[in-house]
N, C-alpha and C positions, 0 to 999 in steps of 0.2 A: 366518587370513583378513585382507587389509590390509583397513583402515578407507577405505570410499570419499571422494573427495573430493568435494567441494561445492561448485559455483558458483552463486550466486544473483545472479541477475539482474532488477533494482529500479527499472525506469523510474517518473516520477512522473505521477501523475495521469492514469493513462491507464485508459478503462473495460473493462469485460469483452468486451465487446459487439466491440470495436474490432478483430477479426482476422479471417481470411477462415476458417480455422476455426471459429472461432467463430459461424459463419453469417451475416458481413457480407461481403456480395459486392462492394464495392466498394471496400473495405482489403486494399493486397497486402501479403502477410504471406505468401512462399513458405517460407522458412526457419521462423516459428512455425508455420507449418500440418506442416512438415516435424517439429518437434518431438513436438508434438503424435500424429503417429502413432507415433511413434515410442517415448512414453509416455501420460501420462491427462492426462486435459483434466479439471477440475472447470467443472460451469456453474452451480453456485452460493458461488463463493469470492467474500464477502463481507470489508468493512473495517466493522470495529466502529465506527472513530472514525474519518469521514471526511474528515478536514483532517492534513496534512501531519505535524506534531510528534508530535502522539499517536497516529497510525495507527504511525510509526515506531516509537516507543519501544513500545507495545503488540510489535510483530513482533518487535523485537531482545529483551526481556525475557518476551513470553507473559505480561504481565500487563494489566488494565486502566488507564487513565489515572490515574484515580482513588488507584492503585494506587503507579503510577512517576512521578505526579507533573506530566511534561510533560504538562499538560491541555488546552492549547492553544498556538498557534503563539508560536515565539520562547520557549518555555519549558524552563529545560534537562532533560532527564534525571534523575531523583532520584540522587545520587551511590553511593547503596548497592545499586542494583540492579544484576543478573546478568545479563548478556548469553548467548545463544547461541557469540558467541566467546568469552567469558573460559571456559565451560564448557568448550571443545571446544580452547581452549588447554589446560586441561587434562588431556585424554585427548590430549596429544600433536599435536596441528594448530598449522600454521601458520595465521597469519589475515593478512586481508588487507581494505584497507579503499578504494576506488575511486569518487570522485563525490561526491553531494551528500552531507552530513550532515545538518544540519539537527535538531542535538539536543543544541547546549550553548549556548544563549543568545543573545543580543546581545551584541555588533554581528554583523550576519550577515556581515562578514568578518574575525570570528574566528578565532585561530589556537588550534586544540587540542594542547597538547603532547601529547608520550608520557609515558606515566601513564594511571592510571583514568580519566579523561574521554573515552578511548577506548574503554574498552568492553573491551578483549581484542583490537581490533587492531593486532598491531605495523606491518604494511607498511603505509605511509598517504598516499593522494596525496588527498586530499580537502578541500572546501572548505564551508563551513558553509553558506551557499543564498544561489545567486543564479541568476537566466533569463536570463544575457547569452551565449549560445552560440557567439557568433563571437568572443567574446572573454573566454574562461574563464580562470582561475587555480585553481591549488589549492596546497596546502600538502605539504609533504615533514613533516621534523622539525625544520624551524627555522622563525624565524615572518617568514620573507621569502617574498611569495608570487612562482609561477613561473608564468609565461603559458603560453598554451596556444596553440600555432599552428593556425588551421585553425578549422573545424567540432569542437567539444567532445566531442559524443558518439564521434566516428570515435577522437578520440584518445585517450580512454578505453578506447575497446574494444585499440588498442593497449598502453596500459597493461596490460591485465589478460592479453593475449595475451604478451608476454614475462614478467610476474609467472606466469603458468603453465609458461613453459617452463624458469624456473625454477625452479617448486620441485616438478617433476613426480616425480620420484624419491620424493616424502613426503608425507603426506595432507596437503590443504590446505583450507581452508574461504576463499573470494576472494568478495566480498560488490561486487557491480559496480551503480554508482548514478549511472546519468545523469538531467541533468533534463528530459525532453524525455519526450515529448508536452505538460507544462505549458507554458498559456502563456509570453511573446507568441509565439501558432501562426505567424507570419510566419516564424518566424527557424530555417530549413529552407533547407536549399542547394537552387539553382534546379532542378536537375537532377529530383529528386525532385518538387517543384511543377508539372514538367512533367507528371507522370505522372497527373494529376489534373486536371478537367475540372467547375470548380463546377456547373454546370449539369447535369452528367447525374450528381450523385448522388442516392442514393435518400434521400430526408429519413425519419427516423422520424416514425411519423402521428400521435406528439402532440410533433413541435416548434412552437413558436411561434415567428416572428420572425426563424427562421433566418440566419445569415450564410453564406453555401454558403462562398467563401473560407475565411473561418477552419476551415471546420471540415473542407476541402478541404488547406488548411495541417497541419491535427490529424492527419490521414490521412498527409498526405506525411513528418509525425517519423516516424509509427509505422514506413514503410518503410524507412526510412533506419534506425533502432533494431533493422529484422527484418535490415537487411543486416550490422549489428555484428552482431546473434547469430548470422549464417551465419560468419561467421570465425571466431569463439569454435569454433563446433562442427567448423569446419573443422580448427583449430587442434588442438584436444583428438582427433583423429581420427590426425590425423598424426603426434600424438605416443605414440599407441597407450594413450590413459587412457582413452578414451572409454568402456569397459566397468566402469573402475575409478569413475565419478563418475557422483554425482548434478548434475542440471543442474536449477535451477527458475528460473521467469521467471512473475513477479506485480508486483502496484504495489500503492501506496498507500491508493489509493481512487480514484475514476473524476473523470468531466468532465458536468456538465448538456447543455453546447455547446446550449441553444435547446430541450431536452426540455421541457413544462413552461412554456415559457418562461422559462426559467432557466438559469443559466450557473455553472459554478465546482462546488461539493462542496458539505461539512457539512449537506444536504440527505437526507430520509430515498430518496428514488426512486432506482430501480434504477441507473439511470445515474449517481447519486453512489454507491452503496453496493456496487454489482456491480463484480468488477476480473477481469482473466487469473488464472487461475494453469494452470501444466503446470508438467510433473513428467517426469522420462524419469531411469530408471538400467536399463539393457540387462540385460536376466535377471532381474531382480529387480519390477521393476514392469512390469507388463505392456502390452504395447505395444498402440495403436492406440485406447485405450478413453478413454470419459466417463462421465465420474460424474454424478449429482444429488446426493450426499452434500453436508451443509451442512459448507463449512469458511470459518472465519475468519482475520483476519489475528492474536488471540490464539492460535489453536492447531497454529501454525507451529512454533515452538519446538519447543515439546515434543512434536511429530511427525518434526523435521525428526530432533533428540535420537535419539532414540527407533529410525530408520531407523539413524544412527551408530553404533548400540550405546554411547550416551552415557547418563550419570545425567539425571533430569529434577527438578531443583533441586522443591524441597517448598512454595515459596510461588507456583511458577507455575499462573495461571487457569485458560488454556485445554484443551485437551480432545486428547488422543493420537491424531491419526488415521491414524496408520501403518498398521493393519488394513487401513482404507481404501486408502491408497496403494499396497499392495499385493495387493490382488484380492480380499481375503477377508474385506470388510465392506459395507456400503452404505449405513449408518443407525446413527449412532453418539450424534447430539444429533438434540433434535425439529426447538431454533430455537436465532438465535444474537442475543444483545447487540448491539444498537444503542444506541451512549450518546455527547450532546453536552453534559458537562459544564459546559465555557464556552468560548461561542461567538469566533470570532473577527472581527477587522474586517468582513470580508467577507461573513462569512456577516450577523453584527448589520446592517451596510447593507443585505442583501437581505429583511429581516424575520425572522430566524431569532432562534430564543431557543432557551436550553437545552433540550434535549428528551431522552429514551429510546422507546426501542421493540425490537422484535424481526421477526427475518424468519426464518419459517419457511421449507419447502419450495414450499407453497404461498400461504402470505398474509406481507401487510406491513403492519406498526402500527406507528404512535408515536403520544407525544403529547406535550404539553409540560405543564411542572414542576407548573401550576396543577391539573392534571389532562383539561382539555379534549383529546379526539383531534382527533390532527391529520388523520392520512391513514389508512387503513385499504384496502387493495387485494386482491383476488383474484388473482395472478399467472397461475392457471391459465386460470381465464374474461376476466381481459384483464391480457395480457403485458406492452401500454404504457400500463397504469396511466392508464386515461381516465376512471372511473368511482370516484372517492371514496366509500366506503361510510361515512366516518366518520360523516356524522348520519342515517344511515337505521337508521330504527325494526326493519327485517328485519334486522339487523345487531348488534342487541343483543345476542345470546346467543354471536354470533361475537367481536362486540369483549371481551367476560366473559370469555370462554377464554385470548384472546392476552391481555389485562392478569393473567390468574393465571399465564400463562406467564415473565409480562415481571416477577412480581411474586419468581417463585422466582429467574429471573437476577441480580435486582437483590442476591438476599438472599445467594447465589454467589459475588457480586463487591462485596462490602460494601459497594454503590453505595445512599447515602441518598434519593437525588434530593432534595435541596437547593437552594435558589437558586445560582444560580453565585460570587456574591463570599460565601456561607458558607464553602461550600466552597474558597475559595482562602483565607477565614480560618482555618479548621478542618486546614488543610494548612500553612499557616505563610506561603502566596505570595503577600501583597497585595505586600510590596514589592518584590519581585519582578515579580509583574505590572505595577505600577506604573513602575518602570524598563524596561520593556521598551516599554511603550505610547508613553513619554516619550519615547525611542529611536527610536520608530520614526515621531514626529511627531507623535502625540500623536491617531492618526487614528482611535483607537477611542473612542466619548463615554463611554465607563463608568472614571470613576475612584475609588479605592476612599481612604478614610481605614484608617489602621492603628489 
């Protein structure tokens, strides 16, 4: 039997919540709604670590931050860890690598040679992170970058559509990384902005503060990102692989956009922590279905592994949910890892400090390092997270449970929960961190002595 192929498809920062599938009636998403039947929808695929660097490097290795190292934005990749491609290069895959990176350092426009800083992908049109969409570059294998005509995402999707029909004859593993949904939500071809109409959308009933535009902008990437994914599937169709491949499409970690009153990620609420994922391989995963199974962005890997009839390397975290993806599971973990190691600019501007927590099926806790809960939510009895249970006295013997929950994950994931600059001494990255902040203008207040 050939080895299916794999297209994984990795928009950034875009939330779960965000597709017309997904039960939002006012994101057109005909193509993801199209997928989705076509395979399983999870509605609760959560990002462990919900900022950019570490959610990444978590997905490509299946291990925690903690773990591989990049524990926050701008941080590379620990050079010793095992990708998903270096593996799957070795059972004979082509790899392939398209869009953002965003997992070997400053300057974020870096040229990564060929070699291990790539992870195991040889084809490489990729560029280390930046949000200027109408005006994109990425790297080949020399370190002169090459512009990008056009709208970015569209011609990415081209990339990976002739990188397909190239190497359709032989299994391939093509890993497709636009940056879009992430802000700036402006910078969407007008065409699509027309299709959106601030005023008549439905606002979620704990925004605060709303910008209907922007978040009418947020709406109009994700269509423009569902109309790439109709040519992908169109492509794979015509060239008669479509029964041979697996296709997945998930992101990062999500968007606040005014939830909360709140904006951006590394935030424990659903809307930072909730992301897509579907899943579709014709005959083998069963079409039209939704899961509640809890999956994370650690236990990709070694699911994804696992579906390939690939080895699942012996130091990766997360958890095998291929039973799942294939019909004949539904409850594989109770809850899963929520952990903000160290915070990044962004999130520290918003008040955020290091935290842990977990989200079950039904509830959401974290709290931060000192031990105080932060937030505590019923998901069941309220979906948009209005009612903070963290300081009610009814609550105690609920928050007891998830902290012995949160207590075994930590012990799992060799996660000390430690102040954040121990743990970047204790891991060897002040100066690291330190040149990266310096680098990037110096806009985070926390500077560390070695």
């Amino acid at each position: 039997m050939r080895k299916p192929n794999v297209i994984f498809i990795f928009p950034d920062q875009m939330r779960g919540e965000a597709m017309h599938c997904a039960g939002n009636n006012d994101v057109i998403t005909p193509n993801l709604d199209r997928l989705a039947s076509e395979g399983m929808l999870f509605t609760n695929a959560i990002s462990n670590t919900p900022v950019c660097v570490p959610a990444r490097g978590t997905l490509l290795t299946g291990r925690y931050p903690l773990s591989h190292r990049a524990v926050t934005n701008d941080l590379p990749l620990g050079e010793d860890e095992v990708s998903i491609a270096e593996v799957l290069k070795e059972e004979g895959y082509d790899t392939g690598y398209i869009g953002k990176w965003h997992l070997d350092g400053v300057p974020r426009d870096k040229f990564t040679p060929p070699g291990k800083r790539r992870f195991g992908f040889d084809y490489w049109a990729a560029w280390e992170c930046h949000h200027d969409y109408f005006n994109g570059r990425y790297y080949r294998d020399t370190p002169e970058p090459i512009h990008i005509p056009g709208y970015e995402p569209d011609f990415q999707a081209d990339l990976a559509i002739k990188y397909i029909k190239e190497h359709k004859d032989h299994p391939f593993f093509l890993f497709v990384a636009p940056g879009i949904p992430h802000n700036p939500y402006e910078l969407v071809p007008q065409k699509y902005k027309d299709m959106y109409d601030p005023s008549q959308l439905t606002l979620r009933p704990n925004c605060i503060g709303a910008d209907r535009r922007a978040i009418a902008d947020y709406y109009a990437a994700i269509t423009s990102l569902d109309w790439n994914v109709g040519r992908i599937l169109t492509a794979i169709e015509e060239l008669g692989i479509a029964e041979d491949t697996i296709v997945i499409f998930t992101s990062d970690h999500g968007d606040m956009l005014w939830s909360q009153g709140k904006v951006r990620k590394e935030q424990p609420w659903e809307e930072s922590i909730r992301i897509p994922f579907i899943i579709r391989w014709p005959h083998h995963i069963p079409a039209g279905t939704k899961t509640d199974a809890l999956l994370s962005l650690v236990d990709i890997m070694p699911s994804l592994l696992s579906l390939c009839g690939a080895p699942i390397p012996n130091r990766v975290q997360g958890v095998d949910l291929s039973s799942v993806m294939m019909g004949d599971s539904s409850d594989v973990q109770e809850a899963v890892l929520l952990t903000e190691p160290v915070v990044g600019g962004e999130g520290y501007s918003n008040g955020v400090k290091e935290w842990r927590g977990v989200r079950t099926k039904r509830y959401t806790y974290a709290r931060w390092q000192n031990g105080k809960v932060w937030v505590l939510y019923d998901n069941l009895k309220d979906p948009y997270q209005l009612n903070n249970l963290a300081e009610k006295e009814e609550a105690k013997d609920l928050k007891d449970y998830l902290e012995n929950i949160l207590q075994d994950l930590l012990r799992k994931a060799n996660d000390e929960f430690l102040p954040w600059d121990e743990h970047l001494r204790k891991l060897g990255l002040v100066n690291a961190w330190n040149i990266n902040e310096k680098y990037l203008g110096g806009k985070h207040p926390r500077f560390l002595q070695e």
